[in-house]
C-alpha positions in Angstrom: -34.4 -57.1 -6.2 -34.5 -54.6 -3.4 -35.9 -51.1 -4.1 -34.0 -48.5 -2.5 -35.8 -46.1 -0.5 -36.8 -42.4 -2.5 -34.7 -40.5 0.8 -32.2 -42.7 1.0 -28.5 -41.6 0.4 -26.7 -42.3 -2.3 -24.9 -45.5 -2.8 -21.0 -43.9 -1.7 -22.7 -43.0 1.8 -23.9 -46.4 2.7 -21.8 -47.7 5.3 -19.9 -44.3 5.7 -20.2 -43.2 9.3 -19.0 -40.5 11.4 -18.1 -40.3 15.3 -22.3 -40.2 15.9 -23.3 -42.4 13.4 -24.1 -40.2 10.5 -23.5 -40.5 6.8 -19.9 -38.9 6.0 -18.5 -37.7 2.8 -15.6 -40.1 1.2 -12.6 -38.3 1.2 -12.5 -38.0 -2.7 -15.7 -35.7 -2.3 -14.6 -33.6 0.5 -11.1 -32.8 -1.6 -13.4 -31.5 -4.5 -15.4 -29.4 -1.6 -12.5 -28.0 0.4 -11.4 -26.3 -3.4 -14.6 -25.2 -3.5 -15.2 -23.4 -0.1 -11.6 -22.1 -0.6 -13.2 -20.4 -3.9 -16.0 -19.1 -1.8 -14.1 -17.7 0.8 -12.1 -15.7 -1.8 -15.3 -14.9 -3.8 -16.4 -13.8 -0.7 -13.3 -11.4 0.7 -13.5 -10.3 -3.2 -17.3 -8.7 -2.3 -16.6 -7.4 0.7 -13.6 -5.2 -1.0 -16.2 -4.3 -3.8 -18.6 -3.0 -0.9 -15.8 -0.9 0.7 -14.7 0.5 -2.3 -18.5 1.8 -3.0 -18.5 3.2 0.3 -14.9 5.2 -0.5 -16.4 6.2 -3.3 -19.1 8.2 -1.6 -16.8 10.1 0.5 -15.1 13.5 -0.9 -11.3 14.3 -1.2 -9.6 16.7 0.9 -10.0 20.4 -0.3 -9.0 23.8 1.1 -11.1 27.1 1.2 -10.1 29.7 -1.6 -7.3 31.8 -0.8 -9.6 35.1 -0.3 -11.1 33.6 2.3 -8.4 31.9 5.0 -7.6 34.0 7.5 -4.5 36.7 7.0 -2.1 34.3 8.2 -3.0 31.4 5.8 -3.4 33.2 2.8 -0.4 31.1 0.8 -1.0 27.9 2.8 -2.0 25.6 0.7 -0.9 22.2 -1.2 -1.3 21.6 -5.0 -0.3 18.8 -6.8 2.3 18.6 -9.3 1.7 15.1 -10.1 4.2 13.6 -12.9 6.3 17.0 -13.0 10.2 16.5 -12.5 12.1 17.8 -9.3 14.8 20.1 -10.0 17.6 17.7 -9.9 20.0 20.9 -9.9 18.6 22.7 -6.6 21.6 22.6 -3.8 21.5 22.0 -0.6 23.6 21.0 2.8 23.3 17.6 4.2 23.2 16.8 7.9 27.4 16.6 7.6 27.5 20.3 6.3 28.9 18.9 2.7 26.9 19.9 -0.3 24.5 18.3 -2.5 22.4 18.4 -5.1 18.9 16.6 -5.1 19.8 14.8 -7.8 22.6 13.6 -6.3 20.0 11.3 -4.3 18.1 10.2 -7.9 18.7 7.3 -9.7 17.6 3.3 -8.5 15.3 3.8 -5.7 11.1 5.7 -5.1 12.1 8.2 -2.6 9.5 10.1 -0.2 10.0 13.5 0.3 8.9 15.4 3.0 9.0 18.9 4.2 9.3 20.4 7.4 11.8 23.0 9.5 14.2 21.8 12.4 12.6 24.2 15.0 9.0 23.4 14.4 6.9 23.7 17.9 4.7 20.8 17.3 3.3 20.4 13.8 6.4 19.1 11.9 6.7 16.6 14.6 3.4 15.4 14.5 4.6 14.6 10.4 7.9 13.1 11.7 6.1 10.8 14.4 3.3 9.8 12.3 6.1 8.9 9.1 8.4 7.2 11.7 5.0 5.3 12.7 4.3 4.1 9.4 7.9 3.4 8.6 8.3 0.9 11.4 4.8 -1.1 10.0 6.4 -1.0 6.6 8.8 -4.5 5.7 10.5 -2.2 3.5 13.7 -0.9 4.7 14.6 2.5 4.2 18.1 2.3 2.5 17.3 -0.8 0.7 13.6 -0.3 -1.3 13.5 3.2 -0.8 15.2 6.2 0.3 14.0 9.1 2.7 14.9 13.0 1.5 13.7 15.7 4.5 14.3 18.8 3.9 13.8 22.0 5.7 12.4 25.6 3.8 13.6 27.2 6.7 17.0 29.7 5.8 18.0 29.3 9.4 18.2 25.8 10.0 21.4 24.2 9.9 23.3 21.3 9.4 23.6 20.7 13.4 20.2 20.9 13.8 19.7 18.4 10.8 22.5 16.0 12.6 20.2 16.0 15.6 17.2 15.1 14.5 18.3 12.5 11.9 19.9 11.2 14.7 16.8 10.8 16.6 14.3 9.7 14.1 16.9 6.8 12.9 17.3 5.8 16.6 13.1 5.7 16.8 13.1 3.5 13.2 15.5 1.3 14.9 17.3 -1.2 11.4 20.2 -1.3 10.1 21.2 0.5 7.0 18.6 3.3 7.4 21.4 6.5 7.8 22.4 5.7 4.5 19.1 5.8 3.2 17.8 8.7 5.4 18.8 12.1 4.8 17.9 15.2 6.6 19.0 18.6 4.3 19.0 22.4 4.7 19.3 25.0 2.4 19.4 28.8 1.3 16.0 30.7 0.9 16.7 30.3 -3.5 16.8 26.1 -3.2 14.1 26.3 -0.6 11.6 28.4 -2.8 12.5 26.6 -6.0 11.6 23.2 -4.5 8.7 24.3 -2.7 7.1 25.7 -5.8 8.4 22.6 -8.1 5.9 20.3 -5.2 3.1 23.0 -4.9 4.2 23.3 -1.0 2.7 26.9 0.3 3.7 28.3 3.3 3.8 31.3 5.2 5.9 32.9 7.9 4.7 35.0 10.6 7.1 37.7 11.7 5.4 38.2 15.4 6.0 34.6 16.6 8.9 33.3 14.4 7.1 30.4 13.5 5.8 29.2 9.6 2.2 28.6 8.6 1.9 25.4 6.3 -0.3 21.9 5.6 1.2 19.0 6.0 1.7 15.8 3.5 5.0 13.7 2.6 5.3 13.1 -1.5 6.4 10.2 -3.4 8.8 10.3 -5.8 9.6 7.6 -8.8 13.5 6.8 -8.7 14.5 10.1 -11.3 12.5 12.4 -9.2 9.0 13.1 -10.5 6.2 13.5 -8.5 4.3 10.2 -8.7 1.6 10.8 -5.1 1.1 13.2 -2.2 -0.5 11.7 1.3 -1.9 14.5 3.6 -2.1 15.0 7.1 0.0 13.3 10.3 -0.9 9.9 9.4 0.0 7.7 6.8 -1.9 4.2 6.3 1.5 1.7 6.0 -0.7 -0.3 2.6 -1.0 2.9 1.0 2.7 3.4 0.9 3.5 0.4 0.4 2.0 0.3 -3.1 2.8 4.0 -4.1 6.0 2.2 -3.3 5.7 -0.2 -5.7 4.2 2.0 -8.5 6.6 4.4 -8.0 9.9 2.0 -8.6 7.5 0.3 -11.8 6.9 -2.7 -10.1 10.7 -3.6 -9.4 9.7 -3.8 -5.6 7.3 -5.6 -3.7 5.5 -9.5 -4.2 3.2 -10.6 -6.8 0.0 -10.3 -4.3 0.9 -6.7 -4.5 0.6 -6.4 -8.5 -3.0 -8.5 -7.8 -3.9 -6.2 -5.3 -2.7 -3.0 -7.7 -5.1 -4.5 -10.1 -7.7 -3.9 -8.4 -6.8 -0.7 -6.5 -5.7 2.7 -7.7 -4.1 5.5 -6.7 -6.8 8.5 -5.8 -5.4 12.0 -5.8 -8.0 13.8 -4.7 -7.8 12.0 -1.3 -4.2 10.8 -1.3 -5.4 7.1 -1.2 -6.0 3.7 -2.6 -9.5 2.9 -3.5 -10.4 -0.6 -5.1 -11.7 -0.4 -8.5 -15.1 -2.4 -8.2 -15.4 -3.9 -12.2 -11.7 -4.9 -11.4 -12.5 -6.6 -8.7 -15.9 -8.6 -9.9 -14.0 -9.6 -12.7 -11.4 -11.0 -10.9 -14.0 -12.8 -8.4 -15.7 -14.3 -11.4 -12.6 -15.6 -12.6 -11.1 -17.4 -9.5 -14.9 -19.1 -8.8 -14.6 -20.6 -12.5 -11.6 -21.3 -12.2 -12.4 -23.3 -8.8 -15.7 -24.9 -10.0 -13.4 -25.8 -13.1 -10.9 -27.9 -10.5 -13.8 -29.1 -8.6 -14.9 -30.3 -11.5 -11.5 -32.3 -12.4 -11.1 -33.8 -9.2 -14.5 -35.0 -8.7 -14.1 -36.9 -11.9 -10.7 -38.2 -11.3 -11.7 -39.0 -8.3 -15.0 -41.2 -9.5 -13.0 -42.4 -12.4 -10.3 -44.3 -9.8 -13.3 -45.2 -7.9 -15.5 -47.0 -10.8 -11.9 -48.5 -11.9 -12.1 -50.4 -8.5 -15.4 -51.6 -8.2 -15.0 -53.0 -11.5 -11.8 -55.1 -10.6 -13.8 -56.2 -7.6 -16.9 -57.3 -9.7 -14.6 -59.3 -11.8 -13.2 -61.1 -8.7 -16.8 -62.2 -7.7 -17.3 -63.7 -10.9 -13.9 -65.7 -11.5 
């Protein structure tokens, strides 16, 4: 009886050679391994979205200097959030046709995003309108289909022509089909304007000398009946982001079941107007995909050697007959 060697491989690498002469894996084992690297690799990503999410963490929201201390021309510019209250559904306005409307004329099936800005803006409002347009185009939602679009001006003394023209050119930038349906573009007298603007915590301020308006900047989402479900600040507006206030918005009637995974383990922040991952959500969600992966690993590899024994034991008896 031959002893095998102590560093010798195990029996189901004998005779198994690669392109250089090396032991190889059977292909039952390397099955069992590819689940198992796949786990990793997801384990892995898993981490990596805990360690980002401690680093959001650290960082503050966005907040504004008390009103007694802006400068005279800011004092009422300002954003607050109005988070779960209802839009007045009963505030008219004039769409981009000159017919009127009321808001909640635009309520009903879809999340909308509400923005405000006025027609004659010098730059600031177009900054909003290029940076929305921006993340519009990165979104595979379709405005008109998933969601709508409501723009409205708080200045008196825009009008409908000036609405037509620039709904005109932002649906020409955004570039599918179906979006004039979905995008509208509204003006208004001074009573609508103020109500709505106080209804979303919108401050503003208008400056006799130049003609122009004071005011922050941020677009709102709104759930299909018109409450107030997120606000994202500035000029820019990170496509994920509104993708899944989106989703939360409409109750999870849009959007694919990686997005309700990926709402698991990310929430809505207000204080910054962004997602952040939620780090217990997403350890326990690692440790349940790597036991779930060891646990197929686990199946195949003894499937696997199970078949195998089966043969070797047919061939044992053919040696003896």
């Amino acid at each position: 009886m031959r002893n095998t060697p102590q560093n010798s491989a195990p029996a189901y690498f004998a005779g198994a050679k690669d392109g250089r002469g090396r032991p190889s894996l059977p292909e039952r084992v390397c099955g069992g391994a590819g689940v198992l690297a796949r786990a990793l690799v997801v384990t892995m990503t898993l981490v990596a979205l805990s360690a980002t999410a401690l680093g959001q963490s650290m960082t503050g929201g966005i907040m504004s200097p008390p009103s007694n201390v802006r400068p005279p021309g800011l004092t009422n510019v300002d954003i607050v959030q109005h988070l779960n209250e209802q839009i007045p559904a009963e505030l008219t306005f004039r769409d981009e046709t000159g017919k009127q409307v009321r808001l909640g004329d635009y309520f009903g099936k879809k999340p909308i995003i509400l923005n405000l800005v006025y027609y004659r803006c010098p730059m600031l409002c177009s900054e909003v309108m290029a940076g929305l347009s921006g993340s519009l185009k990165a979104l595979k939602f379709d405005v008109g289909k998933e969601f709508d679009i409501i723009t409205v001006s708080f200045d008196p003394k825009d009008t409908p022509e000036a609405a037509t023209a620039k709904k005109a050119d932002y649906i020409k930038r955004y570039g599918r089909p179906g979006a004039a349906d979905g995008w509208h573009f509204l003006t208004g007298p001074q009573e609508s304007i103020a109500a709505l603007t106080k209804a979303v915590g919108f401050g503003y301020q208008y400056d006799p000398k130049s003609g122009q308006f004071s005011h922050a900047t941020a677009i709102m989402i709104l759930t299909p009946v018109g409450k107030l479900a997120q606000y994202y600040y500035g000029v820019e507006y990170p496509p994920k982001d509104l993708r899944l206030g989106l989703i939360q918005a409409s109750q999870n009637k849009i959007g694919t079941l990686a997005d309700q995974v990926f709402l698991y383990c990310y929430h809505y922040d207000p204080t910054t107007g962004k997602y952040g991952a939620i780090i217990s959500r997403i350890i326990q969600l690692s440790g349940g995909v790597t036991v779930v992966s060891l646990g197929l690993f686990l199946i195949i590899l003894f499937r696997r050697g199970s078949h195998g024994d089966v043969k070797e034991l047919n061939r044992s008896h053919q040696y003896v007959r």
